[in-house]
N, C-alpha and C positions, 0 to 999 in steps of 0.2 A: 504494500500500500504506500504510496506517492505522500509527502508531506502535508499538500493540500488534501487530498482523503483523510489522512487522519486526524488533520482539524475540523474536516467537517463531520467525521464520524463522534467528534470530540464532541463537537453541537451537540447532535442527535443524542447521546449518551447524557450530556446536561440536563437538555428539555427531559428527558426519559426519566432524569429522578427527581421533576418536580411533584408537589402532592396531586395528587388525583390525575396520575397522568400513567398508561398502561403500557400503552402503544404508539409509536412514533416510526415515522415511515418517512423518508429523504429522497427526491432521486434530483441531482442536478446533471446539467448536459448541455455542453455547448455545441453550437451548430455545425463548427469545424470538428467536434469530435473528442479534442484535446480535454475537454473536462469530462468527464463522466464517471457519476458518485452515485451511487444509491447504498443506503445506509438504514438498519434498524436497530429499536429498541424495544426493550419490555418483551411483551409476547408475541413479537413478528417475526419476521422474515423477512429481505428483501423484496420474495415471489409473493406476497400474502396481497390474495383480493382482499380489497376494502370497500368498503361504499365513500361513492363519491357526491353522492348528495347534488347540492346544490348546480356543480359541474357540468350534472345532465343537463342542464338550460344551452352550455355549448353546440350538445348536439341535434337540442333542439333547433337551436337556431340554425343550425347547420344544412341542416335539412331543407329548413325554410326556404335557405336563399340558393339551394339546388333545383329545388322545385319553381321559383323565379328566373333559375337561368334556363331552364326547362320549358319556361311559358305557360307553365301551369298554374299558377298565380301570379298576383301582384300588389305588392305592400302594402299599396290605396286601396285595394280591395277590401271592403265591408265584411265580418268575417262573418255576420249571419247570411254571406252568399254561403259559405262551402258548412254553414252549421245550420239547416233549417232543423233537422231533428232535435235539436238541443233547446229547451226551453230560455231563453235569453232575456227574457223582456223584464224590465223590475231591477238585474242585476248591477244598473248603476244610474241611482237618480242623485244628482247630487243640485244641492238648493232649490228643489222640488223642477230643473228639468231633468228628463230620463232621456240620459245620451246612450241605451241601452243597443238600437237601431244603428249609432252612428260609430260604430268603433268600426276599428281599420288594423289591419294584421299590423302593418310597425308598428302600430301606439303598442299594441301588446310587445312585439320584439323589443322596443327600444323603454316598456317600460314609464309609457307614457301614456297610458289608458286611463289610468286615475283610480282604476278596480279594487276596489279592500280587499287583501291579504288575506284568505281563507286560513292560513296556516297561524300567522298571527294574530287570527280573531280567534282561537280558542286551542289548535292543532297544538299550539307550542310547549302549552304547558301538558296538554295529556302524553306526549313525548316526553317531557323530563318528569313525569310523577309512573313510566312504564305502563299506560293506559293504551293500547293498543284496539284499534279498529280498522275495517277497511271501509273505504268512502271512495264512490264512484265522480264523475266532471257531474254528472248530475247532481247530486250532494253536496259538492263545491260549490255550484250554483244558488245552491238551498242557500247556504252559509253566509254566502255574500251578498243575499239579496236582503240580508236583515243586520248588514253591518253599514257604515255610511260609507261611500267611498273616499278616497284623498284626496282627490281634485277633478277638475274637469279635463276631461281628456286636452291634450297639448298644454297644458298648462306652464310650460316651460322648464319643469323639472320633472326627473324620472321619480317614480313611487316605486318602491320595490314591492312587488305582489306576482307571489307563486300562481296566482289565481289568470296570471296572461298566460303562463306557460303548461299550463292543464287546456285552455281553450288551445291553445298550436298545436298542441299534441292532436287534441281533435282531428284540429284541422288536419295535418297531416296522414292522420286516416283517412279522412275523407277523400283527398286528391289520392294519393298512394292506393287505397283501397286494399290496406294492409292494417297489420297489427304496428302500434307504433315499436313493438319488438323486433318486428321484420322490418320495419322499413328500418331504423337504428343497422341491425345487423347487415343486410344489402346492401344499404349505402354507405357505412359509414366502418364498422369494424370487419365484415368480409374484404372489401376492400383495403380496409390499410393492413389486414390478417391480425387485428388486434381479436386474439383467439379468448382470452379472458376475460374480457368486455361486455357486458349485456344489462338489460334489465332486470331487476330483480322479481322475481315472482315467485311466490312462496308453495305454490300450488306445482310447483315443479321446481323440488329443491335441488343445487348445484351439489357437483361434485365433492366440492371444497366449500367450507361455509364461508362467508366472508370475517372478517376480522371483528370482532362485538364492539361497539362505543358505548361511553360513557357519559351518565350526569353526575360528576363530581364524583364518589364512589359506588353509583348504583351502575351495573352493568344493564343497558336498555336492551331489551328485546321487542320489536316492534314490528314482524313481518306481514302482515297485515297494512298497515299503515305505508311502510315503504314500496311494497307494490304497488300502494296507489298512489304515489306521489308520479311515476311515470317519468311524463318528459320533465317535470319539474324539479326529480330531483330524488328520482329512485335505480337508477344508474349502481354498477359494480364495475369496479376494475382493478389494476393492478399500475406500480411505478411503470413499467416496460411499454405496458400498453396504451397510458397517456402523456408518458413522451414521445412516443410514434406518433399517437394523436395529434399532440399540442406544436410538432413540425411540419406536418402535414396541413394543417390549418393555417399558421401563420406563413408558407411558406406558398398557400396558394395550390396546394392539389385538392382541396374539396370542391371548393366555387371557385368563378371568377375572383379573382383577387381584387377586379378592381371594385367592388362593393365594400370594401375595406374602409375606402375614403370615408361612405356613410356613416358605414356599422361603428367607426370611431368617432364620431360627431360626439362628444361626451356632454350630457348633462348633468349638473351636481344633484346627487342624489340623499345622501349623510355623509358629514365631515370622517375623514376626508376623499370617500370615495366618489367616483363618478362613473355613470352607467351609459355603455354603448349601447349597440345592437347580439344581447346575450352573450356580452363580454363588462367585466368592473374594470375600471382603471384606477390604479392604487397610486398616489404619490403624495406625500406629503410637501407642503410650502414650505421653504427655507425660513422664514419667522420660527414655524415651529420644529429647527433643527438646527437651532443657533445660528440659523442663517450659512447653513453650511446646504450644496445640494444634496438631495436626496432621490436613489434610487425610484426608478418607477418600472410596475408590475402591470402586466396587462394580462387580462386572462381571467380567470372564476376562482371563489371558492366555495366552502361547504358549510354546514350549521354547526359541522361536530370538530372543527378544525382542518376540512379538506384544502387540500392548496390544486391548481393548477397555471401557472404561470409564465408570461417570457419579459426578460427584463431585456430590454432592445439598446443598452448600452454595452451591456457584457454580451449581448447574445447569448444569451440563457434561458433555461427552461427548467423551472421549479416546479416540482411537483413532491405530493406526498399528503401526512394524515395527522391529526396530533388525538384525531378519536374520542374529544370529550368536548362536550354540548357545552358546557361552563366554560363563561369567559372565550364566544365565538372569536374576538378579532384577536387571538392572539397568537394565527397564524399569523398575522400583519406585523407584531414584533419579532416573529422566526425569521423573515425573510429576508428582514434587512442584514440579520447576522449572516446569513450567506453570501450574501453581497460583499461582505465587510471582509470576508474570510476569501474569497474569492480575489477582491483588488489586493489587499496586501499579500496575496502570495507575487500577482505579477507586479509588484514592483521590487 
């Protein structure tokens, strides 16, 4: 092991013995090659699927804008065109008008629908108290249609709400005329041969279990629940197979690349994140880093500490899991230590 590997194994090993923390999963990788780390702690393994949670929104959207280069939608498109089956109306009155009729597939992508967060209007806590259920887009529906929404759709800032990326999913059945497992798998992990990669579904359990997360010292089991989160964010994978992912992507083999310019249009979403088109943009302001610059992450993460990232100064690609629900951003102070361990090696 190379001096930088075993500083960053050095990391991994730190994080691993803070409290409540079990499993910890590293994988960094430069474009040229020359870096490439993957590291565990606790009860892992390198190879150990995990859930990626949040993540799945990448591939949701990924799909999205395949099916756009394909001519089969298009962004302005109204999504009660490709969702007549699905009870819609009601799901977003906000200041008594109901923009229920007028939503449009970006506002969902880019997180600008204004839609109340099914997940954060009750999901969150049956999650960290082990209350497991499964709840179908119809049920989501239910849920949001008696919560207020955030805004009015375009309102000029993204609202984070899982509740856009359950409707794409739809959608994406509906154009596909697939399961959104199959269309995920065809387009997206058959192709890049990401063989460990799928959705979760408890009703046909994997090989290998995935890796357990955590809330604080409770071990969550919640298979039920994760199969229905879907494109939003019921996604399984492994380090290998979401850095093949996350080059593949940024590097222009899924879509046209040049939808890129869009999908990064950033709106502030909570300090100090900002939200593209099913991608987060992480940097912090130089104010709040003594005025010194600070690394920026482009890419997703997860509820339970999932990272998937590329930092486009180092050409890098972060990925990995820290597995526990408490204290979600705190893969956001992991990353910069890679960073920090990464420059001082090459200088």
């Amino acid at each position: 092991m190379n001096a930088l590997n075993q500083k960053l194994q050095a990391l991994v090993d730190k994080e691993g013995s803070k409290d409540d923390t079990y499993t910890v999963l590293l994988g960094v990788l430069s474009s040229d090659g020359q870096i490439n780390f993957q590291g565990a702690a606790g009860g892992a393994s390198t190879d150990s699927p995990y859930f990626i949670a949040s993540i799945s929104k990448m591939f949701t959207a990924t799909v999205i804008m395949q099916l756009v280069d394909e001519g089969k939608l298009e962004l302005n498109d109204h999504i009660q065109t490709y969702l007549p089956h699905l009870p819609l109306d009601g799901i977003h009155v906000h200041k008594g008008v109901n923009y229920s009729s007028d939503l449009k597939i970006y506002q969902l992508v880019h997180q600008t629908s204004g839609l109340a967060d099914y997940f954060d209007g009750g999901l969150v806590e049956d999650f960290k108290q082990n209350q497991d259920r499964a709840y179908s887009v119809e049920d989501v529906l239910d849920i949001v249609r008696n919560i207020s929404p955030a805004a009015a759709p375009d309102s000029g800032k993204s609202h984070y709400s899982d509740t856009n990326y359950q409707l794409l999913g739809a959608i994406i059945e509906a154009v596909t005329e697939q399961s959104l497992a199959d269309a995920f798998h065809t387009r997206i992990f058959e192709r890049l041969e990401m063989a460990d990669t799928y959705l979760y579904d408890c009703s046909k359990p994997p090989s290998v279990e995935p890796l357990p997360f955590y809330y604080k010292d409770t071990q969550l089991s919640l298979p039920l629940a994760i199969s229905s989160e879907r494109g939003a964010g019921g996604a399984v994978s492994t380090m290998d197979d979401t850095l093949r992912y996350l080059r593949a992507y940024f590097e222009g083999q899924l879509f046209n690349k040049t939808h890129f310019e869009r999908m990064m249009q950033w709106n502030a979403m909570f300090f100090p994140m900002h939200y593209g088109y099913g991608l987060w943009q992480f940097k912090l302001p130089r104010w709040a880093n003594l005025f010194r610059e600070t690394p920026e992450f482009i890419g997703h993460a997860g509820f339970h500490g999932a990272m998937a990232y590329y930092n486009p100064e180092h050409d890098l690609y972060i990925v990995g899991t820290l597995n526990q629900v408490d204290k979600p951003i705190r893969q956001f102070n992991f990353m910069p230590k890679v960073i920090n361990i990464v420059k001082s090696a090459s200088t």
